[in-house]
LODONU-752835 format. One record per residue (C-alpha): y, z, x; residue in three letters. Coordinates in Angstrom, 1 decimal. Each point is the difference from the previous one (the first is absolute). Layout:
{keba {Y; Z; X}; ala} ...
# end
This chain:
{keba {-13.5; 15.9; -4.4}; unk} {keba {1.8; -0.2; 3.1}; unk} {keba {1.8; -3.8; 1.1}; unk} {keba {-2.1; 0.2; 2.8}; unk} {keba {-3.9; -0.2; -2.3}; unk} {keba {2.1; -3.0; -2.3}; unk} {keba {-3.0; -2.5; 0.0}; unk} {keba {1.3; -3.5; 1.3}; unk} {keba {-1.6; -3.3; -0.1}; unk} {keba {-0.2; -1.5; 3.5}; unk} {keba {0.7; -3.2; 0.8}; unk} {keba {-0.8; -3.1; 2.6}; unk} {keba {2.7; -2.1; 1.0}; unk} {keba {0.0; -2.3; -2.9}; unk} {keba {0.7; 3.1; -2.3}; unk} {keba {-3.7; -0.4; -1.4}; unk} {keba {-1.8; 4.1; -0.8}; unk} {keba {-2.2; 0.7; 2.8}; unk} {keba {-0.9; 3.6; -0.9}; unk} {keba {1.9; 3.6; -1.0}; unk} {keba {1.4; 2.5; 1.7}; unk} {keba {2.1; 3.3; 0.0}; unk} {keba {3.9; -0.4; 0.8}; unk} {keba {-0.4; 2.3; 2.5}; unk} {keba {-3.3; -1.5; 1.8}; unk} {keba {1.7; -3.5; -0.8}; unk} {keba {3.6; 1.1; 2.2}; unk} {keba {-2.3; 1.6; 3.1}; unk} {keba {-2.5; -3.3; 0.2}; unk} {keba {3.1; -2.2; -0.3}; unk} {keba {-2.1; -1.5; -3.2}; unk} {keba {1.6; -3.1; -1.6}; unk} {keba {0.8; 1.2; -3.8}; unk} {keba {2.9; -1.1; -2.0}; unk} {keba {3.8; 0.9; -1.0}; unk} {keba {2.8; -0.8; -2.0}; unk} {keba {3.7; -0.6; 0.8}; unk} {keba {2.4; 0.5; -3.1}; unk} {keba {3.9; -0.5; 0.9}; unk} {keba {1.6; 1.8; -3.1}; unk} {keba {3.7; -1.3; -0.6}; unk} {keba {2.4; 1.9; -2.5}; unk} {keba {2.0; -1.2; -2.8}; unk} {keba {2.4; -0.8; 2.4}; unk} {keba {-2.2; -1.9; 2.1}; unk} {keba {-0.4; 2.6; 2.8}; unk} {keba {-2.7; 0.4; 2.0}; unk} {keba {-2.0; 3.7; -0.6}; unk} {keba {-0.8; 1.5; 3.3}; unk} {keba {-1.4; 2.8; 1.3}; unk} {keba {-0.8; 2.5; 2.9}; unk} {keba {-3.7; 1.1; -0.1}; unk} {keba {-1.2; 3.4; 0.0}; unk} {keba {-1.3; 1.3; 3.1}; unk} {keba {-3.8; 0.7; -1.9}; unk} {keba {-0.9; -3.1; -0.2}; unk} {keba {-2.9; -1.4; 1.7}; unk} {keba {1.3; -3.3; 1.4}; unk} {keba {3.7; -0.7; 1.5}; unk} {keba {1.4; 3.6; -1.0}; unk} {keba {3.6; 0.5; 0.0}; unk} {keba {1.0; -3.4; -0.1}; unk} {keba {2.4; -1.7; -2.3}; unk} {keba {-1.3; -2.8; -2.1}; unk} {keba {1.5; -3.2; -2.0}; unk} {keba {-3.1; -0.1; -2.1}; unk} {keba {-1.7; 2.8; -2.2}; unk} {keba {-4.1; -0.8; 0.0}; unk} {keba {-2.7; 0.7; 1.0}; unk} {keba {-4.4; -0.6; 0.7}; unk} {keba {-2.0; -1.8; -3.1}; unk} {keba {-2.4; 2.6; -1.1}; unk} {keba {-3.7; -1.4; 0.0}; unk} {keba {-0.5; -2.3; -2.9}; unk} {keba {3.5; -0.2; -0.8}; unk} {keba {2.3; -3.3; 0.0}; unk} {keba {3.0; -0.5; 1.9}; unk} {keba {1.9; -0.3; -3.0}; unk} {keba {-1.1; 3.2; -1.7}; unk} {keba {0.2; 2.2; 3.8}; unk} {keba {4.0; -1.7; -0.2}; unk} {keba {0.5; 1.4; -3.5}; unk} {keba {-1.6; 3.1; 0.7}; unk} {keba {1.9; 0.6; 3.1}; unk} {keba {3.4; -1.1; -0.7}; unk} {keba {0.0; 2.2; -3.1}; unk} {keba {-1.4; 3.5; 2.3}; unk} {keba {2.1; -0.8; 2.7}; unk} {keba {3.2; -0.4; -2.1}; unk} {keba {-0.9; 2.6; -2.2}; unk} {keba {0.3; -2.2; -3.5}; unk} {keba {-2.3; -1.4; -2.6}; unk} {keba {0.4; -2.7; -1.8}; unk} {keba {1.3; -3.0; 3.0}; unk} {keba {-0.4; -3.2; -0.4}; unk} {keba {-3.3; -1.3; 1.7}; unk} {keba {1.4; -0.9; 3.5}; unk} {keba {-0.1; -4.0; 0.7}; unk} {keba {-2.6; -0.9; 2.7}; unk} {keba {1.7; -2.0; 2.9}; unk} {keba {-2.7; -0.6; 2.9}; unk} {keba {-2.5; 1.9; 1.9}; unk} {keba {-0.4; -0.2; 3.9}; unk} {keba {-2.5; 1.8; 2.4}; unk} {keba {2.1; 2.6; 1.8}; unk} {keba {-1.7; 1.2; 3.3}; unk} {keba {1.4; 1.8; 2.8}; unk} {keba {-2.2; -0.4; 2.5}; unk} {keba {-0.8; 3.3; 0.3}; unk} {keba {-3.0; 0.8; -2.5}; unk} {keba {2.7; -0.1; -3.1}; unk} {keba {-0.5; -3.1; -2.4}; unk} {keba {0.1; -0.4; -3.5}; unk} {keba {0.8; -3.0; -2.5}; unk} {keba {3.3; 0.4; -1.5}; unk} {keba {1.0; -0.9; -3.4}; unk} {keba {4.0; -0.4; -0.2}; unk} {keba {2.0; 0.6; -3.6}; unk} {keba {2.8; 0.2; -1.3}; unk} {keba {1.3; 1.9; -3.4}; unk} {keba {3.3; 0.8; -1.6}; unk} {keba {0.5; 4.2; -0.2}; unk} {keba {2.2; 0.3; -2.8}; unk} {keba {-1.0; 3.9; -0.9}; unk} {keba {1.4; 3.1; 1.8}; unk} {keba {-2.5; 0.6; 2.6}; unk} {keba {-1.8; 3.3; 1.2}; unk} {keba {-2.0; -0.8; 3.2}; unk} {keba {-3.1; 1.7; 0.6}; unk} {keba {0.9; 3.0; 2.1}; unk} {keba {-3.5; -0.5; 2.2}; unk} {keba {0.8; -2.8; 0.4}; unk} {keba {3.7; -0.8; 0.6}; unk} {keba {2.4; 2.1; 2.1}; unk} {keba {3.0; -1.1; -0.6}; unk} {keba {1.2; -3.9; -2.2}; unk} {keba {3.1; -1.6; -0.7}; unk} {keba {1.1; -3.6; -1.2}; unk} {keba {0.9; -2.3; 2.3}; unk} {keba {1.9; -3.6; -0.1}; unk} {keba {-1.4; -2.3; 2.2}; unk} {keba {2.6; 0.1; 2.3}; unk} {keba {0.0; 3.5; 0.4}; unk} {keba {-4.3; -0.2; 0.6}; unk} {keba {0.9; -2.8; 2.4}; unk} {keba {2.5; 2.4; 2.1}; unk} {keba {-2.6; 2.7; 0.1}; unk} {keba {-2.8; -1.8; 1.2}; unk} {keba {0.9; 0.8; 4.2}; unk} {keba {0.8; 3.6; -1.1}; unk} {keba {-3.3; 1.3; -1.9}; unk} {keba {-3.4; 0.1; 1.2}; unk} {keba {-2.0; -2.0; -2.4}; unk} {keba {-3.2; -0.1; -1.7}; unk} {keba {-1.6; -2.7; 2.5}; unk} {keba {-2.1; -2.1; -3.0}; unk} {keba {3.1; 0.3; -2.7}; unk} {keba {2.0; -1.5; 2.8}; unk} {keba {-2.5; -2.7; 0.7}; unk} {keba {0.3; -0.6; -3.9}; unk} {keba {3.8; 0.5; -0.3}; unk} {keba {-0.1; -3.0; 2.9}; unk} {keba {-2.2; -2.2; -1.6}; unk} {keba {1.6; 0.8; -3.8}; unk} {keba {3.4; -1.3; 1.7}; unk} {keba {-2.1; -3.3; 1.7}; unk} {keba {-1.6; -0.7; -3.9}; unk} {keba {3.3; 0.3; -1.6}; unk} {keba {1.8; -2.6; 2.1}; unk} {keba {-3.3; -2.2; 0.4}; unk} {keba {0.1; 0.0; -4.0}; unk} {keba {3.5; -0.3; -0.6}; unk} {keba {0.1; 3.7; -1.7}; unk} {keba {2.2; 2.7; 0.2}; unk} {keba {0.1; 3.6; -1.1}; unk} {keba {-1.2; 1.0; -3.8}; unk} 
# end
C-alpha cells in the first residue's frame, strides 16, 4: 500500500471523527485529519533534525525539527507518536514520547490538521528511514535557532516548533 491509499480518520474542528478517507484523497480535498509532532533530543540534549526527501507527499524537501507524522484511522495519538518516532529514526524500543499539547494547524489554504506535539529522549544510534529522511544531524538549540532564517522549513513543524517554545516558557519548562 502506497502513503497515498493510508486510510485517515477525518476530523471537524473540535478534533471529533467525521468520516475516513485515503491520504491521498484527504491532501487534494484539504480534508481535516490528524498528525503528530515528536521533537527527539539525544543523550546530549540535542535536537534531531532532518531534511525531507523530495518523495514525500506534503512539504518535500524541507528540513524539519520534528520527526512525525498523520494518525492512521482508529489509531491514538499516542500510539501514531510511538510508531512514528521509531520509523522515522530508524530504532525500536524508545521510550513512549510524552504528550505536550495539540493545536489546530491551518494554513488557510485547504491544509489543516490537528497536531499532537511530543517530546522523547533518543538515546539509541539512530538509522532514519531512507523514504523518509534525506539527510539528519543533531542539533543544540542554539545552533537550530541560527538556522531557522537559513532553511526553508516544514510550514506546520514550524508552527509547532513556535508554539513548543510559547508552552515551555508559559509552563516554566525547558528542554528534556
Amino acid at each position: 500500500m502506497s502513503a497515498a491509499d493510508e486510510i485517515l480518520d477525518i476530523v471537524d474542528e473540535n478534533d471529533r471523527v467525521t468520516g475516513q478517507s485515503p491520504r491521498g484523497e484527504a491532501y487534494a480535498r484539504g480534508l481535516r485529519h490528524r498528525c503528530v509532532f515528536i521533537q527527539a533530543r539525544d543523550a546530549a540534549g540535542r535536537v534531531f533534525v532532518h531534511r525531507r526527501t523530495a518523495t514525500k507527499l506534503v512539504f518535500p524537501s524541507l528540513y524539519d525539527m520534528f520527526v512525525g507524522g498523520v494518525v492512521g484511522a482508529g489509531e491514538s495519538y499516542d500510539d501514531a507518536a510511538l510508531r512514528e518516532a521509531e520509523e522515522e529514526l530508524g530504532v525500536t524500543g524508545l521510550p513512549r514520547p510524552a504528550f505536550l499539547f495539540k493545536f489546530l494547524y491551518d494554513n488557510g489554504a485547504g491544509q489543516s490538521w490537528w497536531s499532537a506535539v511530543y517530546e522523547v529522549r533518543c538515546e539509541l544510534p539512530v538509522h532514519p528511514q531512507a523514504e523518509e529522511v534525506a539527510w539528519h544531524t543533531f542539533l543544540t538549540d542554539e545552533e537550530l535557532t541560527a538556522r531557522l532564517g537559513e532553511w526553508e522549513w516544514v510550514p506546520d513543524g514550524f508552527a509547532a516548533w513556535d508554539r513548543l517554545r510559547e508552552w515551555r516558557s508559559a509552563h516554566g519548562k525547558g528542554t528534556l
